[in-house]
N, C-alpha and C positions, 0 to 999 in steps of 0.2 A: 357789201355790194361787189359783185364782180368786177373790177374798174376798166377791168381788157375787152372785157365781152361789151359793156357800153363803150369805149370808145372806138374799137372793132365796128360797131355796128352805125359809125355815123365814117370814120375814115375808109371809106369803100374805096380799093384801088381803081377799081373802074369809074372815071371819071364822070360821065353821064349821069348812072344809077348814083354816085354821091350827091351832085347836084340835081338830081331831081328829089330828094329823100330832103337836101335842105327844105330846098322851096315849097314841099306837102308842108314841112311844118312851118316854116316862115307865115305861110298866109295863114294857117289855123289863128294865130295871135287876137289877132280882131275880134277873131268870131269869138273869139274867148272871154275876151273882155267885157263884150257884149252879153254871154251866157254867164259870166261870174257877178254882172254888177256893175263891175269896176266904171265903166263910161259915165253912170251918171249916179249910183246911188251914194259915195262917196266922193268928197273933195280935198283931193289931194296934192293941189299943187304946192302946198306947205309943210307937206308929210314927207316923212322917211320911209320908205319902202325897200323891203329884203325880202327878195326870191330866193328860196330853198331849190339845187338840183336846176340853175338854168338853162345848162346844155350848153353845147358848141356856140348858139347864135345869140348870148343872152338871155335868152328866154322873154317871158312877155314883158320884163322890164324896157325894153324894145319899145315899146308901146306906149308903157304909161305914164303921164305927164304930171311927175314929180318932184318935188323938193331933192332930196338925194337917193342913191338908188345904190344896193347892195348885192349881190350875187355872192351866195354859196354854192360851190358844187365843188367835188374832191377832183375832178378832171378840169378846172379851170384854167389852169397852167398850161394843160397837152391841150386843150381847146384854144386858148390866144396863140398856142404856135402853129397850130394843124386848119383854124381858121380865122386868121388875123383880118380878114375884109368883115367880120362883124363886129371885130372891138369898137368899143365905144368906150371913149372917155370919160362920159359923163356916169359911168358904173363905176364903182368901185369892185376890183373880183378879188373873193379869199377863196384859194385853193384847199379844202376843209371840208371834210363831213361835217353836217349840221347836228351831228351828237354832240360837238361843242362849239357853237356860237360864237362865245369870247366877243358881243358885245356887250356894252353898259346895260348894266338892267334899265328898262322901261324906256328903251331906247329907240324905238323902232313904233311906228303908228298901222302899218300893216305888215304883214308877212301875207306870200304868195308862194305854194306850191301846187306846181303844173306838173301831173304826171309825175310823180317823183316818191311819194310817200311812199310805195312799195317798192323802191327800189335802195330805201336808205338800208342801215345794219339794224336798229334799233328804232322803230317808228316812237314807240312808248317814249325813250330819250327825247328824241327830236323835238316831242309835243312838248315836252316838259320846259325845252328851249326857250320852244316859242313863248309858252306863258312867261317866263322870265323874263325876256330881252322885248318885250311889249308893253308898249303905254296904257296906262287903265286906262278903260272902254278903247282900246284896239282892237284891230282887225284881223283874223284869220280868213285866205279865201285860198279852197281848196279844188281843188277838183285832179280824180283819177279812173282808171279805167278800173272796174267794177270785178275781182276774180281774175286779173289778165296773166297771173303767174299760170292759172289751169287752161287758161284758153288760149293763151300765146308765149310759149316754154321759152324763157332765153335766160342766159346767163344775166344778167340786170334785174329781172322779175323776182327778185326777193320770196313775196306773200300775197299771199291772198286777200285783199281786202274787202269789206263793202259797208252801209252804213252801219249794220248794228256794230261792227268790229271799231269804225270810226266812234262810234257817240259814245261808248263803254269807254272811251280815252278822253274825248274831250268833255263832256257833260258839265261835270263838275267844278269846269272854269269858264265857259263859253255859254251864251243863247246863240241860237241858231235865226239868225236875220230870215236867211230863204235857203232852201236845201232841193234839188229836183235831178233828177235820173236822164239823161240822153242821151245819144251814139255818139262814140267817138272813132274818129278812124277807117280805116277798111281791113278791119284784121275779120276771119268768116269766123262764125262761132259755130262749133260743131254740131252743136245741141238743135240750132235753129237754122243751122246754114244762112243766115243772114247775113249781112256782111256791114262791120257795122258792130264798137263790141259797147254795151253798155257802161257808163261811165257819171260819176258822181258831179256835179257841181253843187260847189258851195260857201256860203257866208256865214261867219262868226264871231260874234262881239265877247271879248272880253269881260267879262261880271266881275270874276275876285280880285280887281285891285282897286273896285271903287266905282 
């Protein structure tokens, strides 16, 4: 992952355009929730939840109302300095690619990554992670923008992803709860001039540990 180009792209010197760039993404969170599940098909306030990749503002751990609450992302550290009014105490942050975890196995009852899985080094690792450091019958809930390395070029934008790229990785450890296709964003797609780029949600129960 480029680490400059993402934290480049939230550390905007121009004041205004910084803060208007948090706040697009601040309010997404809810609606996220809402599109992933999380609000009611799970109950979590007993669970351990670890967000992969959750940005400057925590990410949707922000949101959901849990037992303990974990943050990976490699720019965690230059995030709590560049914007210390979204620390939260109640996260715990390791500054770390999610290529290595380093928590307990079967330690963790969901994993959430938001926008993020194309932006890791090694997606393949990562999954591999997650099935380790998850409780039999955990949670994976995913969702990312669909192709957005081709449709919105940045130094962050790793690969290309979409679902058959996605299920050829997980299959084999995961059933798919609920899986559905819908806009994210206002990035234009060249293809359809739409504005508006397609983007994966989704739900995934852990199988192989039981």
């Amino acid at each position: 992952m480029n680490l400059k180009s993402e934290l480049d792209s939230w550390n905007l010197e121009d004041k205004k355009k910084r803060q208007l760039k948090l706040e697009r993404e601040w309010v997404r969170y809810p609606y996220l929730i809402e599109k992933l599940g999380l609000d009611n098909l799970l109950y979590l306030c007993d669970k351990t939840v670890l967000d992969i990749g959750s940005g400057p503002m925590g990410g949707i751990l922000q949101f959901i109302d849990c037992y303990d609450k974990i943050s990976i992302d490699p720019l965690n550290k230059e995030y709590l300095e560049n914007f210390p009014e979204f620390f939260n105490p109640n996260i715990v942050y390791f500054s770390k690619g999610a290529e290595n975890i380093s928590l307990p196995v079967d330690s963790v009852d969901l994993v959430t990554c938001i926008n993020a899985l194309d932006h890791v080094d090694n997606p393949q690792t990562v999954l591999e992670e997650v099935v380790k450091v998850l409780a039999p019958g955990g949670y994976l809930s995913l969702s990312f923008c669909i192709n957005l390395a081709k449709v919105h070029p940045h130094g962050s934008h790793q690969i290309n992803i979409d679902s058959e790229w996605l299920h050829r990785l997980i299959d084999d450890d995961f059933e798919t709860i609920f899986e559905k296709i819908d806009k994210y964003g206002w990035v234009k797609d060249p293809d359809t001039n739409k504005v508006g780029q397609p983007a994966l949600y989704g739900l995934y129960r852990l199988t192989t540990k039981g």
